[in-house]
Each structure stands twice: as C-alpha cells, then as structure tokens.
C-alpha positions in Angstrom: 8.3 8.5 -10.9 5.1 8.8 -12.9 1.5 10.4 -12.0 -1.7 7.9 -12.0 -5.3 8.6 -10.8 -6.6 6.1 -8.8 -10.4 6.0 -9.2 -13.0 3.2 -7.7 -9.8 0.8 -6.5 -11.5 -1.5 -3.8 -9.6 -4.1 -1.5 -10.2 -6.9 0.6 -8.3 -6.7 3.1 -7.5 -7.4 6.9 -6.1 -5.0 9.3 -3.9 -5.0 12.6 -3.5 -1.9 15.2 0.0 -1.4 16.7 3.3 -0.3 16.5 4.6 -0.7 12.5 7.3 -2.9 12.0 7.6 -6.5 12.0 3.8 -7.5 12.8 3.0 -5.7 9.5 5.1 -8.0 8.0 3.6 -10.5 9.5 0.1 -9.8 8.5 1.4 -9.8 5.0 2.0 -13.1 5.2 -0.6 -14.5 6.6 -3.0 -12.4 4.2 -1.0 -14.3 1.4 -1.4 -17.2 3.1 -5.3 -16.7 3.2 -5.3 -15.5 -0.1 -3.3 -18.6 -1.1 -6.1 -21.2 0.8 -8.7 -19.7 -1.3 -7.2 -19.6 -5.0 -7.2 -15.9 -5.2 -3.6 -15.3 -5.8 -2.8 -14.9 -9.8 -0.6 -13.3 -11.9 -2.8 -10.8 -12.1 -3.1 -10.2 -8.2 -2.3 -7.1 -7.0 -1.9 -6.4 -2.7 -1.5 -3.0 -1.1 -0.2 -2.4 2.2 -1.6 0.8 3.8 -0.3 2.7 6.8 -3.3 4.8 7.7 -1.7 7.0 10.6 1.2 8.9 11.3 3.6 7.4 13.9 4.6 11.1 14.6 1.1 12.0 15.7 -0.6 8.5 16.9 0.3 6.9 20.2 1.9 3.3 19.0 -0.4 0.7 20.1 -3.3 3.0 17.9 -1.7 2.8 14.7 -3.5 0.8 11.9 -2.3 -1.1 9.0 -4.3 -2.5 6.2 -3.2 -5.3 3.6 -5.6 -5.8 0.5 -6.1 -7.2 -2.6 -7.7 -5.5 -5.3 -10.8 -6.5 -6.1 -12.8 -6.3 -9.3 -16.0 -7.1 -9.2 -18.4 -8.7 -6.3 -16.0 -11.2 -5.5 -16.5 -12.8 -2.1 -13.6 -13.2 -0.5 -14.8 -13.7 3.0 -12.8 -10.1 3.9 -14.1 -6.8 4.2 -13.8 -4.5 1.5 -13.2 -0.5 1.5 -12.4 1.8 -1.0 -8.9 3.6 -2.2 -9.3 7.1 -1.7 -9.2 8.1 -5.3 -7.1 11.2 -6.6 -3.8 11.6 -8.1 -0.7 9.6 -6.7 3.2 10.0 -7.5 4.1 6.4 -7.8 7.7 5.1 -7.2 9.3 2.1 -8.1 12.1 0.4 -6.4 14.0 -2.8 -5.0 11.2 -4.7 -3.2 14.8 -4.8 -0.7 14.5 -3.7 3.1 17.3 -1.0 2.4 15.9 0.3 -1.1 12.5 0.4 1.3 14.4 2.2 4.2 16.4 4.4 1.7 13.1 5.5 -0.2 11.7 6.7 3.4 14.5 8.2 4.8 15.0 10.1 0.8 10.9 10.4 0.4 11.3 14.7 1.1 14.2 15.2 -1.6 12.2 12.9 -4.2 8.5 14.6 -4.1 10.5 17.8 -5.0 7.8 20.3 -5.0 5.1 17.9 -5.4 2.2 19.0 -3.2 1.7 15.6 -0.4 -2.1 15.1 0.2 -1.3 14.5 3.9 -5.0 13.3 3.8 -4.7 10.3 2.2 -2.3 7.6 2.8 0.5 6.4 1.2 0.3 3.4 -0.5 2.4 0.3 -1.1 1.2 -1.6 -3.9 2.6 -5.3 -5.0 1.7 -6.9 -8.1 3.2 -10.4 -9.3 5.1 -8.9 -12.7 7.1 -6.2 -10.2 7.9 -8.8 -7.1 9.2 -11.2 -9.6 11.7 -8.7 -11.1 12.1 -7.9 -7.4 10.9 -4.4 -7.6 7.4 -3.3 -5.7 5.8 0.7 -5.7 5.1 3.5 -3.4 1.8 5.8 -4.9 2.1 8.9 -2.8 -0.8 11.1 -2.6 -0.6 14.3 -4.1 -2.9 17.5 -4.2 -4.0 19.1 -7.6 -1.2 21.9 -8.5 -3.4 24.9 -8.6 
C-alpha cells in the first residue's frame, strides 16, 4: 500500500443506476468499446470505476456506478466530465482476478489498519494498461488527514 494525493483528476465517463454486480461489468465494456470506436484507448489510458453509494444504506435499484477515463486536457470525448474528489487515497494493488477482487473486499477492514476511511468520498478502482497487462489493477481508498 502506498499514500497518493489526487488533485484536479477529471474523467469522462458514463454512468448506470442499479444493483452492483454484473451490469457494472457490463458498462465497463461497453465504455471500452466506446472508447475503442474513438481512438482514445493508449498505453497511456487510464479508466476508473467508481461506486458512489453504499449498498448498506441505498435501496438497490438507486445505486450509481461511474466508469471514466482520465482526461488531460479539453479533450472532447463526446462524455460528460466530472471531477475526482481530490485528497489523500491509500492505494492497493492486486490480481486484476475476481477472487483477489472479492478477497480485497471481504479483507478491506484488517488492511486500512488504523487508517482513518473518508467515508465521504468514494473508493476508487483505477485501471491503467501497464497494471492490466501484468494482470494487476488498484483500489485508492480515501483517507482523512491524521490529525
């Protein structure tokens, strides 16, 4: 685990409201496949995948998932673009597998420690070409200042 600020990270992204699961998935793919029809995937690329409410405290069918790319500059991508909330994030990085993801959920209390969440903020998934192709992706959790 390492610390990062995040400060002015802006994405173009698209966003579904439902139950999480395999429709996020889905809208991953079919953002890739967007961003595939327009040239805008690189090697340089990097996608987040944001679950902006808590399944514990949001009926189902309201809970909202975003999928972005990072952006730049003024690129026009044809998506809207929003801002990362900016602060510090403990970022994670593990097998880009379904169990490494499930295990990293189901372990997420006993790896933050003491590490004060920013239940504010959302947690972030963030894919960039150089970690999917070693197989590995990230999870940048926010955290609150310590004092």
């Amino acid at each position: 685990m390492v610390i990062e600020e995040f400060r002015n990270i802006r994405i173009a992204y698209m966003r579904r409201t439902g139950e999480y699961g395999i429709k996020n998935k889905e809208l991953m793919e079919t953002f890739k496949a967007y961003l595939r029809d327009k040239n805008l995937l690189s090697v340089d690329s990097t996608i987040l995948g944001i679950a902006l409410d808590d399944p514990g405290s949001i009926d189902k069918n309201s809970l909202r998932y975003d999928v972005g790319l990072v952006v730049t500059g003024n690129e026009n991508i044809g998506l809207d673009v929003r801002k990362i909330p900016d602060g510090r994030y403990a970022v994670f990085e593990i097998p880009h597998t379904a169990e490494a993801v499930s295990e990293f959920w189901n372990n997420l209390s006993s790896l933050l420690g003491k590490l004060p969440i920013d239940r504010s903020k959302p947690i972030v998934e963030r894919y960039n070409a150089a970690k999917i192709s070693n197989h590995l992706c990230e999870f940048c959790i926010p955290i609150n200042d310590w004092g």
